[in-house]
N, C-alpha and C positions, 0 to 999 in steps of 0.2 A: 244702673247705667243703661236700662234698656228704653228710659222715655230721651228722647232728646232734650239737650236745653231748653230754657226758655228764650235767648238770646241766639244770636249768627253764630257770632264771633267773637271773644275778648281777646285782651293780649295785654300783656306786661311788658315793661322792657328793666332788664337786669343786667347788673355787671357781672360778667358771666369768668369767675374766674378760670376756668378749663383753656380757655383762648386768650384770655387778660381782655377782653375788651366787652362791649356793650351787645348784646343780646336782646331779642323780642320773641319770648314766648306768644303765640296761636293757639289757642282754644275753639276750636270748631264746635257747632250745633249737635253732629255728631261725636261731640268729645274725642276728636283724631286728634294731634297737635303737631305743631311744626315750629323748630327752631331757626330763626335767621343765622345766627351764628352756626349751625350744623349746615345751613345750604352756604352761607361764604366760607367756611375752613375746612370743609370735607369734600369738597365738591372736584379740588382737581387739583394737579401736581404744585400747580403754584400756588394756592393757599396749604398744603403741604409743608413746602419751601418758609413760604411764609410764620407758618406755627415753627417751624426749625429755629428759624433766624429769632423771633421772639423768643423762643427759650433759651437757647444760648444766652441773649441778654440779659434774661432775668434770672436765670442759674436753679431754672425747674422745667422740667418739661409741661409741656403744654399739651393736652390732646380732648381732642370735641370727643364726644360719647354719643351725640346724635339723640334721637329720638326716647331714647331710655336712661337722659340723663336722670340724673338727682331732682334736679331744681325745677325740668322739665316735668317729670312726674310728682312732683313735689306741689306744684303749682295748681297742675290736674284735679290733684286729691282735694287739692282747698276747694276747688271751684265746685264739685263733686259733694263735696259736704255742704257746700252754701246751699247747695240745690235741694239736698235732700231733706237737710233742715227748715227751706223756706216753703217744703211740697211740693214741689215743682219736677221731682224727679223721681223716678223709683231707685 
């Protein structure tokens, strides 16, 4: 992980069960990443409210993990291996 990508930027987008809704994993150059789903349902009292009133509905709680999700590092790890298996990375 100490060469950079070969690419900017990738990104995926996932049904991201933790929030019930659609998600877009960030893969930066320096392999950082960023969740949309972590910046719309963490970010402030009323996506808060928001993940409340959805759970209630669906009769499970609901809660973003942010940056160190599963899926989010999950993602990481594939792009990580593509890399090192194509040379491209140490």
């Amino acid at each position: 992980m100490d060469k950079p990508a070969s690419w900017q930027l990738t990104a995926t987008t996932i049904n991201c069960d933790a929030v019930d809704d659609e998600a877009t994993i960030l893969v930066y150059k320096d392999w950082s990443v960023k969740c949309t789903g972590h910046a719309r349902y963490a970010s402030s009292k009323e996506a808060h409210g928001l993940l409340r009133r959805k759970s209630r509905s669906l009769g499970r709680r609901l809660e973003c993990l942010g940056p160190e999700c599963p899926k989010v590092m999950q993602y990481r790890e594939k792009l990580l291996s593509e890399e090192s298996s194509s040379g491209k990375a140490a």
